[in-house]
matplotlib code that plots the C-alpha trace (Angstrom):
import matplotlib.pyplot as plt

x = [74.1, 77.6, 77.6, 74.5, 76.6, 79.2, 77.2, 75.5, 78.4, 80.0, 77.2, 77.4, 80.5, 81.0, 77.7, 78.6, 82.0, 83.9, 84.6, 80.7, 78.9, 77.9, 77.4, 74.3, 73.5, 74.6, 72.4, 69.0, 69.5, 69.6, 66.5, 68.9, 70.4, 74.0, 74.7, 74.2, 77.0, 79.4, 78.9, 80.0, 82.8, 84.0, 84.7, 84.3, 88.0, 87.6, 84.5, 86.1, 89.0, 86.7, 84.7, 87.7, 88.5, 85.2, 84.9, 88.6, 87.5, 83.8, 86.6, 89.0, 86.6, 84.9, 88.3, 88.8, 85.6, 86.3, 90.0, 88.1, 85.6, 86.5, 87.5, 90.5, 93.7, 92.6, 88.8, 89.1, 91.3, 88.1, 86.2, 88.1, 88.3, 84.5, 83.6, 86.1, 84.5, 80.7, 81.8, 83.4, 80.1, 82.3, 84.3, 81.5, 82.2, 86.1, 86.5, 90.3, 90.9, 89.3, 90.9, 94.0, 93.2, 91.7, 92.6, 96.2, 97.1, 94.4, 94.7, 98.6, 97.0, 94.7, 97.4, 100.1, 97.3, 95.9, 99.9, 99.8, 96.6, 96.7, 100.7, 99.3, 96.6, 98.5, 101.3, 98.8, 97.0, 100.6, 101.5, 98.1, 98.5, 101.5, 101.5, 97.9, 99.7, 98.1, 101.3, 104.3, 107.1, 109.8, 108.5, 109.8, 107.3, 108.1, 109.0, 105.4, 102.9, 105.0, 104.4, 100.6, 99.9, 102.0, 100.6, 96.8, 97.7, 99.5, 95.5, 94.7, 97.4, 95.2, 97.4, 98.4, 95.1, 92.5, 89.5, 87.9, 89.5, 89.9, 87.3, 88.7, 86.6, 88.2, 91.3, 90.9, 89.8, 93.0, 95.3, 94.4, 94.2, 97.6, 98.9, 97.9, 98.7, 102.6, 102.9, 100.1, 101.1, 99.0, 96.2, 95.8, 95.4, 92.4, 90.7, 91.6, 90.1, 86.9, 86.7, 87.2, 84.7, 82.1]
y = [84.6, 85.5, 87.6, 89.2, 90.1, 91.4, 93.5, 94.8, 95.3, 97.0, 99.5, 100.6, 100.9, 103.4, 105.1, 105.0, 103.9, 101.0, 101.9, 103.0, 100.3, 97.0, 93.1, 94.2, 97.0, 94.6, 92.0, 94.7, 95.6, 93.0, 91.0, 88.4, 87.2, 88.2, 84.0, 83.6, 86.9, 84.8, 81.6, 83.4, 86.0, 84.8, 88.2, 91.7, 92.0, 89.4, 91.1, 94.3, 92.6, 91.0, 93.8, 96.0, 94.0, 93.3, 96.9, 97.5, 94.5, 96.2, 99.6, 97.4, 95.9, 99.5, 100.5, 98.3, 98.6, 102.6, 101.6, 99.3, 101.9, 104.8, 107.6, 109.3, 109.1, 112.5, 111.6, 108.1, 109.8, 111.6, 108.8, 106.9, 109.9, 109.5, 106.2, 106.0, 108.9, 107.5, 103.9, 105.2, 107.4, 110.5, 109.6, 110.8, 108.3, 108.9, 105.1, 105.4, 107.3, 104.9, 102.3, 103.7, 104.5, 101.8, 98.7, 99.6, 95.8, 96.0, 99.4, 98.3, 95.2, 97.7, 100.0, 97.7, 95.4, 99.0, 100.1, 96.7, 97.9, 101.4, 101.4, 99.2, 101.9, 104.6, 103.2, 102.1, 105.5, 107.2, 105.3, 105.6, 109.6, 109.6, 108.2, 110.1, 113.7, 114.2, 113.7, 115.0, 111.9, 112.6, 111.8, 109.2, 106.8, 104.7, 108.2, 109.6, 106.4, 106.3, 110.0, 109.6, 107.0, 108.0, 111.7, 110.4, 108.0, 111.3, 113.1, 110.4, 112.0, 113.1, 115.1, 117.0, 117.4, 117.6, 116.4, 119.6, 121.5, 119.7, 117.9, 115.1, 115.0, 118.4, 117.6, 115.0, 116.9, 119.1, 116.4, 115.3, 118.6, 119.2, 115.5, 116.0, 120.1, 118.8, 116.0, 117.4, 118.6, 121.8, 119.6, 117.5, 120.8, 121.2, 118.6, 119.4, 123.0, 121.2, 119.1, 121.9, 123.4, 121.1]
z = [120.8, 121.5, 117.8, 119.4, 122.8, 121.1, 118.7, 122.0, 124.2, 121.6, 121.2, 124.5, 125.0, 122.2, 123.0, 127.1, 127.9, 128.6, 132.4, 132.8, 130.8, 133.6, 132.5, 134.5, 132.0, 128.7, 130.3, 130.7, 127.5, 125.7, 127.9, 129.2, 132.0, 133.1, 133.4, 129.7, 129.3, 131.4, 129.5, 126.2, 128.5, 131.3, 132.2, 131.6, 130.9, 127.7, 126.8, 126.4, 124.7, 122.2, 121.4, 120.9, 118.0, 117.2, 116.3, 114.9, 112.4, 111.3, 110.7, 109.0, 106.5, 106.0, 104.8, 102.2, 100.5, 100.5, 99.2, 96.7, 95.6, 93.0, 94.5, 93.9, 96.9, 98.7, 98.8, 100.1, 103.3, 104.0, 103.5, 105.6, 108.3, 108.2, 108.2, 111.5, 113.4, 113.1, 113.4, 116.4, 117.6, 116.8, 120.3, 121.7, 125.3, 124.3, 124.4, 123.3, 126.3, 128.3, 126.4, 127.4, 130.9, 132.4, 129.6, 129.0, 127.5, 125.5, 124.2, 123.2, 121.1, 119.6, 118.6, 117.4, 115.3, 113.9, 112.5, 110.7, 108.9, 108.4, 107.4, 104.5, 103.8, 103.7, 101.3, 99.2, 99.2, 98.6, 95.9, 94.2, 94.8, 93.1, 89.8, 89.3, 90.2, 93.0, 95.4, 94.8, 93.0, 95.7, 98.8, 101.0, 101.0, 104.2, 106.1, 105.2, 106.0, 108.8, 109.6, 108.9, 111.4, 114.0, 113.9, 113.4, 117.0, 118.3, 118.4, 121.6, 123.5, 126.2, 127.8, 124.7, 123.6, 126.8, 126.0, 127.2, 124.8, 121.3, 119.3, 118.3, 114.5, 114.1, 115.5, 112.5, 110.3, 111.0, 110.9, 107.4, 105.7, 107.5, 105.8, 102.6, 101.7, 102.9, 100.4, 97.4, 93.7, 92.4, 90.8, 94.7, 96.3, 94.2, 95.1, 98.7, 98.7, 97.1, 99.6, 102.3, 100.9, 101.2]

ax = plt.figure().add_subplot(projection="3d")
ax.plot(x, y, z, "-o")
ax.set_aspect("equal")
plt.show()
């Protein structure tokens, strides 16, 4: 049952918000009563806790199977950029920002457990780029992972970026084509363009 809670919780809370989204609304939905929520999450505080790494973990694990697949280093960005923008319901309840906003601890947890991962990712990627051609030999390694994830956690500045105004998938989108024409050789920038194109 608690899987079950989480699975649902989580749900909404993408689809609606974490401010918005009730243990009253969690409970209707899933044809239960509120009691047997509180018997699993004592509060709502813990259940947002849980299912923000409830649903860091489903992105986590989606990124190493797309690392594990066979797709060359510039591809499996996209991939990735994908995967995270529908696992995320394309931000469409902004749940970073409300993360941020309203669950400030828990949005820190998120952030500093997310560098652990994606650092990895992203040196991996790099050094996979490299001896196929498609980065250039001289980069900095540490210097560019480092560049990556800080820029890709720079798109939730809110105030930078006003919800209002940017798309955050094309802000994304933006980001990565930005990433990869700085560090690609002449045979990565083709497989960028034909992935632009499509």
């Amino acid at each position: 049952m608690k899987e079950k809670i989480l699975a649902k919780a989580s749900d909404l809370f993408l689809n609606l918000g974490f401010k918005s989204v009730t243990m009253d609304d969690i409970a209707a939905e899933m044809g239960i009563s509120k009691k047997t929520i509180y018997s699993h999450f004592s509060t709502k505080l813990k259940l947002v806790q849980a299912s923000t790494f409830y649903i860091m973990e489903k992105i986590n694990n989606g990124i190493c199977d797309i690392c594990n697949g066979e797709h060359n280093p510039i591809e499996e960005l996209f991939y990735i950029k994908s995967l995270v923008m529908e696992l995320l319901k394309n931000e469409k309840s902004s749940p970073q920002y409300q993360l941020q906003k309203y669950y400030p601890r828990i949005f820190k947890q998120i952030k500093e457990k997310q560098f652990e991962s994606i650092n990895q990712c992203i040196l991996d990627n790099l050094k996979r780029g490299i001896s196929l051609g498609y980065y250039r030999k001289e980069i900095n390694l540490d210097i560019i992972s480092r560049f990556y994830v800080n820029g890709n956690a720079g798109l939730m500045n809110f105030e930078l970026f006003p919800l209002n105004d940017f798309n955050v998938a094309d802000l994304k989108g933006d980001f990565l084509e930005y990433h990869t024409r700085a560090i690609a050789t002449e045979k990565g920038l083709k497989i960028l363009l034909n992935i632009l194109k499509k």
